[in-house]
N, C-alpha and C positions, 0 to 999 in steps of 0.2 A: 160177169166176174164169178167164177168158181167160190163156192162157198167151201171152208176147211175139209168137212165131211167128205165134197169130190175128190177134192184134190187127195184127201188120206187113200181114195179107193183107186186114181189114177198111178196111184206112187207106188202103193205098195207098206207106205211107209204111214207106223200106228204111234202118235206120240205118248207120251207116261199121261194121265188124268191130274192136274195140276191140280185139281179143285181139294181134296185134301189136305195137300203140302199147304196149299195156299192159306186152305182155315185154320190150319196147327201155325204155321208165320204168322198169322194174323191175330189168333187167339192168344197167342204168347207177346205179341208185340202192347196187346191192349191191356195185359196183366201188367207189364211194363208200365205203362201210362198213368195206370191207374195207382202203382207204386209210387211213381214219381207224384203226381196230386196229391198223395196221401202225404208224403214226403214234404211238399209245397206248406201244409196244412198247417201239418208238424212244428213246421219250419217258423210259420208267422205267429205261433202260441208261444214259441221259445223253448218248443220241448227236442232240446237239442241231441238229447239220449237217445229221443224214439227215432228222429230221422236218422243218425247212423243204422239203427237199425234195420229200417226198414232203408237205405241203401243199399245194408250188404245184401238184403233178400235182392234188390232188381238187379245187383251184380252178378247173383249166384244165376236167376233166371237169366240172364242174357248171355252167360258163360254156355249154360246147359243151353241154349238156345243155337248158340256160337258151333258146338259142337255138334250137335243134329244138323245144321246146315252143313259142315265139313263135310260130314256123313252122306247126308245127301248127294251131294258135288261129289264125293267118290264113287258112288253107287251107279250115279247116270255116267259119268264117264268109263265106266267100264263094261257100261251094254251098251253090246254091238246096234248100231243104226244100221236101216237097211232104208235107202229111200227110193232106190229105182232097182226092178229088178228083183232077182231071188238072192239070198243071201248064199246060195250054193254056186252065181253063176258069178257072184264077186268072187269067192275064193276061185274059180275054176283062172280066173282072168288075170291073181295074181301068180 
């Protein structure tokens, strides 16, 4: 079974490095979490002022978050894929 690495050099075709994206999704999903806990905390002391508070922060961060993925998603869909071949013998073929 071909491991990813052949198959990138059989194709042609070189994916975006996900590992990035993936840590900033990640890293922002666990500020999230960790809002929400703190939120929880809040919640069972009866300090009902701090938890709106600290909702509107994990609303504002999943908004901003919301919005970097859009970004994302429009940014890979408007580079060109090449997975077989040269990208000059696609155009030649349309």
């Amino acid at each position: 079974m071909p491991v990813l690495s052949d198959r990138i050099h059989q194709s042609n075709f070189i994916p975006a490095d996900p590992t990035p994206f993936r840590q900033m999704v990640d890293r922002r999903l666990s500020i999230a979490q960790k809002g929400l806990d703190e939120a929880r905390r809040h919640l069972a002391s009866g300090q009902a002022e701090d938890v709106d508070l600290v909702l509107e922060k994990i609303d504002e961060d999943l908004h901003l978050l919301r919005r970097r993925l859009s970004s994302e998603a429009e940014t890979v869909a408007r580079r060109p894929t090449v997975r077989y071949g040269r990208a000059d013998a696609i155009s030649e073929a349309n």
